[in-house]
N, C-alpha and C positions, 0 to 999 in steps of 0.2 A: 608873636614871634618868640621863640626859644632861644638861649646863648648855648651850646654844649660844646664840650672839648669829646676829642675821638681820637682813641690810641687804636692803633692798628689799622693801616691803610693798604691794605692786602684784597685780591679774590670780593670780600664782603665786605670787607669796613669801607674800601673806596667806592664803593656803588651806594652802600647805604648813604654817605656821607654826601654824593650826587643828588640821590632821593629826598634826604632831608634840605638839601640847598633849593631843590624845586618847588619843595612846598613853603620857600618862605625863613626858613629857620638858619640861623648863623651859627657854623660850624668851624670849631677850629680843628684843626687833624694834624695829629702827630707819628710818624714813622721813621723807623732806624734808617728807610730810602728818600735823602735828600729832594730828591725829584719830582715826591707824590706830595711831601711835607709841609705843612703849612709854619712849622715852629722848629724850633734846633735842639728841642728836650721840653721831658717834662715840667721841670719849671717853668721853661719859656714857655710851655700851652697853658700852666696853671696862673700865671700874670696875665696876661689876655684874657680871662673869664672874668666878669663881674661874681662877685656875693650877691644869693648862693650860689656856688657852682654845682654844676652837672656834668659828671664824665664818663664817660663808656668807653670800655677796653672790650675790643676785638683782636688779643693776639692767642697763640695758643693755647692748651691748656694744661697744667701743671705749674712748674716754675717760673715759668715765662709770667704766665697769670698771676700768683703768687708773690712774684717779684717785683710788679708793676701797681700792685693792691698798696706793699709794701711802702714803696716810695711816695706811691699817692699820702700815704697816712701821715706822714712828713710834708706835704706840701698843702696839702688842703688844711682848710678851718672847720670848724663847728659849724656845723647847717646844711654841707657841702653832703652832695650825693654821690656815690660809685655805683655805676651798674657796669656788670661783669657778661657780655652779651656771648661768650666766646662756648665754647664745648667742654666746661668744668666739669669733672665729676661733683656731685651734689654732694658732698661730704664735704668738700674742698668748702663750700659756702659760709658755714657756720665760721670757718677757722677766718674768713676775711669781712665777715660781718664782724665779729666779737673785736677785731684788732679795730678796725675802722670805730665802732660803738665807743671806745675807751675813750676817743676824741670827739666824741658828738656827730660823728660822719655818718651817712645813712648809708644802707648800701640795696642792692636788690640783687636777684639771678634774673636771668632772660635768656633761656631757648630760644635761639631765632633759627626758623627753619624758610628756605628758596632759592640758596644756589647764589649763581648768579644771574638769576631771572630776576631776583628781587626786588631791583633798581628799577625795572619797569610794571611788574605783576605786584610789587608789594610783598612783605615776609609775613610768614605765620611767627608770631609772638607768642612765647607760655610764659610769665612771670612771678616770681617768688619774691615776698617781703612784705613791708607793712602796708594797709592798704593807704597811709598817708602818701608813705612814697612814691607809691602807684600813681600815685593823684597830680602829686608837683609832675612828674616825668610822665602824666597821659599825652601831651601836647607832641611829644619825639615820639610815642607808639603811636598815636592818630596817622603820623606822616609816615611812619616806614610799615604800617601794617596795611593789605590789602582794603583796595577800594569797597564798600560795600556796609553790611550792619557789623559792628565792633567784635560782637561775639562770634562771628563766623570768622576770624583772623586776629581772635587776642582774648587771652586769659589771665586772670589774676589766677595764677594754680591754689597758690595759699603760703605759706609763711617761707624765710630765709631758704632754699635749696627746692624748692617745688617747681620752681621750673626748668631748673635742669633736670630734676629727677622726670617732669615731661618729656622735656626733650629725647631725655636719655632712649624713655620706655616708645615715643614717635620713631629714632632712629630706627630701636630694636621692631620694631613692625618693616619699617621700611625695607629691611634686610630681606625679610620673609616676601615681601612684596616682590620685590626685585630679583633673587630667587627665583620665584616661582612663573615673573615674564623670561630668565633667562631660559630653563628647563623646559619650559613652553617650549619655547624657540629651537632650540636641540633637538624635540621630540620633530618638528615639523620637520626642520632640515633633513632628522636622519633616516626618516620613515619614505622619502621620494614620491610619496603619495600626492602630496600636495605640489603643484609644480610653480607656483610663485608665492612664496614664504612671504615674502614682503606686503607683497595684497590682503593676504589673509591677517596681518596682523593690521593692517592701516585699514582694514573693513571693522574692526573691532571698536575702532575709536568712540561709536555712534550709535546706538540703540541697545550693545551692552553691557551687562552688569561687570565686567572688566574695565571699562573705559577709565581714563583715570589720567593724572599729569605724568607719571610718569610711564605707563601706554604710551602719551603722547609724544616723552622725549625718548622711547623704544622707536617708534616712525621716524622720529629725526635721523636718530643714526643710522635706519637702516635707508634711508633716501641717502645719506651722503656714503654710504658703505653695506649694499645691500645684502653680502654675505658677512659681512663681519671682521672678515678676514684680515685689516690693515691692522688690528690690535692682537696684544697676544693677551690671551687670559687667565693674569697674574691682578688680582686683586687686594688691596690692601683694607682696613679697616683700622677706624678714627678709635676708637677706643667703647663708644657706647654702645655695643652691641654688647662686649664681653661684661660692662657694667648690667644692663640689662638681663645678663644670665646669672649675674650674682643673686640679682636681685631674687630673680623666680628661683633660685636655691635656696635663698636666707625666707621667707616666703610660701614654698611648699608649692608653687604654681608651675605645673608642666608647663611649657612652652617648648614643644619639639621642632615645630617650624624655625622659629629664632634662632634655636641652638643647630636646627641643620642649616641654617643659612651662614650663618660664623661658620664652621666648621669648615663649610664648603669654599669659604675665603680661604680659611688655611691651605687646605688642599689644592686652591691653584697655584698655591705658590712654591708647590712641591713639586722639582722637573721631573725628579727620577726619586720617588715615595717608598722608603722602605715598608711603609705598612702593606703598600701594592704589589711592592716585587716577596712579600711574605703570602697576602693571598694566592699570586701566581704561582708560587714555589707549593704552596701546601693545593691546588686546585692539582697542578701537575703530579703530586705524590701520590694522590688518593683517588682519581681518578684519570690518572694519565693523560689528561689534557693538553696541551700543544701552548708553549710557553715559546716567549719571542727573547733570545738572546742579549746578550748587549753585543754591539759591534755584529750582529749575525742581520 
């Protein structure tokens, strides 16, 4: 059994937090929400840990992250561990390893990638830092990474920011993946050829080379909403796609799928697109085309 303290009891830190309770391990959890909280502040979670402690901050990323590194560095001792499990840009690592190291604090990154499935399926883990620390904190990756052999659901990636920078370059695939179920899906709809859209993708599940978890959470919504139609199609993004395009710029590495899968987020969030209403206007000049008014 493990003692750990858990900042950020949201979507993921409170499932995880469940999952490590089931297998055994005491967990203390702390959130700005009274109701989920097991403590009234960080000091109050950092008194309740025995020496050494182990803490993992699941809150945003940037300041929020940052600020909570920060305060940890003031409350913890030498020997004391921080892992930062949250969606850091990998650059951000070094700057909360070097603070934490001045006081003998260890620290790691950890990509965790599942949603909210995790609490039951287990999370995919990619981890950055020393491989000692890896070692004290394998006992919390054994219980939140999926059932099965270790390396098929957990990676030491390699030193301070490796496994965000995993994370980062997983999310940027996942983009292109999801993409490419959506555009699927459009094509089938719009073509009438097919006459149950939904069949046709819930027959893909099983024998092939598309199948995949998230095929399988495309079935889900299309069984609870088979046209689609209850959402509008305004998507946002977390931030690591556009890190991932840095990268394959700084890099020299084409990635066109990634960069049209971003791109096409922007783009739903465009009602009325000036770059659109510029092709329609230049399709109509030059070819007399048939343009659709506003108000017409």
């Amino acid at each position: 059994m493990v003692q750990l303290g858990l900042i950020g009891l949201g979507k993921m830190g409170f499932n995880m937090r469940e999952r490590l309770r089931a297998a055994g391990h005491e967990v203390v959890g702390y959130d700005r929400n009274p109701d989920v909280s097991d403590t009234t502040s960080l000091e109050d979670l950092v008194s309740k840990l025995d020496a050494p402690r182990i803490v993992w901050i699941m809150v945003p990323a940037g300041e929020p992250t940052r600020a909570t590194v920060t305060e940890l560095s003031n409350l913890l001792a030498a020997g004391d561990m921080v892992i930062d499990g949250g969606n850091s840009k990998y650059t951000d690592d070094k700057l909360n390893a070097d603070l934490l190291a001045a006081k003998s604090i260890g620290y790691l990154d950890c990509g965790v990638s599942g949603g909210v499935w995790g609490k039951d399926n287990g999370y995919g883990l990619m981890v950055g830092g020393a491989a000692s620390d890896v070692e004290k904190a394998m006992p919390i990756f054994d219980a939140l990474r999926p059932d099965g052999p270790r390396e098929e659901g957990f990676s030491h990636a390699g030193d301070v920011g490796a496994g965000h920078y995993a994370k980062m370059i997983h999310n940027g695939i996942e983009y292109g993946m999801m993409q490419a179920f959506a555009e699927g899906f459009e094509l089938l709809e719009a073509a009438k050829v097919v006459k149950d859209v939904p069949a046709v993708i819930k027959g893909w599940q099983r024998g092939t080379v598309v199948r995949s978890w998230l095929l399988d959470l495309l079935v889900r919504a299309l069984d609870e909403d088979p046209e689609l139609d209850d959402l509008e199609g305004y998507v946002e993004d977390s931030g690591e796609g556009r890190w991932t395009l840095e990268e394959a710029i700084n890099n020299a590495v084409p990635a066109p799928v990634i960069s049209a899968a971003l791109f096409a987020r922007f783009a739903s969030r465009q009602e009325h697109s000036a770059a659109m209403r510029a092709v329609a206007a230049l399709r109509n000049q030059f070819g007399g085309h048939a343009v659709k008014k506003v108000g017409g």
